[in-house]
N, C-alpha and C positions, 0 to 999 in steps of 0.2 A: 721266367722268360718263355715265350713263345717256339714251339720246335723251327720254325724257319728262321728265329734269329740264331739258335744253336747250328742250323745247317750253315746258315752264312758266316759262321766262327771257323769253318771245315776248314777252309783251303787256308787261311792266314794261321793256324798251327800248323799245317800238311806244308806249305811251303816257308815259314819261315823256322818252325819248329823243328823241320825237321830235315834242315838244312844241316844243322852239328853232326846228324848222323850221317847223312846224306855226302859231305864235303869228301868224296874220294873221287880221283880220277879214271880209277879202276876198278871192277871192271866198264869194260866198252858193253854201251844195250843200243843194237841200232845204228852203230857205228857212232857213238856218240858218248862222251865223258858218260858216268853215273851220274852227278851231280847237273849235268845239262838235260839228261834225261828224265830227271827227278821235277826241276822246273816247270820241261815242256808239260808234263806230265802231270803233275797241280794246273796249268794253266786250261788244258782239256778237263781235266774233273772239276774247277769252278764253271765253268762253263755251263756244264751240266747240272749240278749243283744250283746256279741261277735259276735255269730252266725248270727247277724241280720247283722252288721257292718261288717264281712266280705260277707255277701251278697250283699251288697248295694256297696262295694267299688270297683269304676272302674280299679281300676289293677286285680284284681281278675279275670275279664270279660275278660282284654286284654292277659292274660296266659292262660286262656283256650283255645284259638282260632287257 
């Protein structure tokens, strides 16, 4: 596999994975469950994570040109 299909694997183990560990109320980060904050918090790093992966991907390079 290609490293941007392994980057785009990130967030769906990071949020779903590691939701088991993640599932506690306490503590508070933010004023905010853990487990809420864990969410937000995969949802900002795919994000990024996207951004990376269309960076790196050579179609992207060969449209601009």
């Amino acid at each position: 596999m290609k490293l941007i299909h392994w980057i785009a694997v990130l967030p769906f183990i990071g949020m779903f994975g590691g939701l088991v560990f993640a599932n506690k109320v306490e503590p508070y980060v933010l004023g905010m469950p853990f487990l809420m904050f864990w969410i937000l918090l995969w949802v900002l790093i795919t994000a990024a994570l996207m951004a990376l992966i269309y960076k790196l991907d050579p179609v992207n390079k060969e449209e601009n040109k």
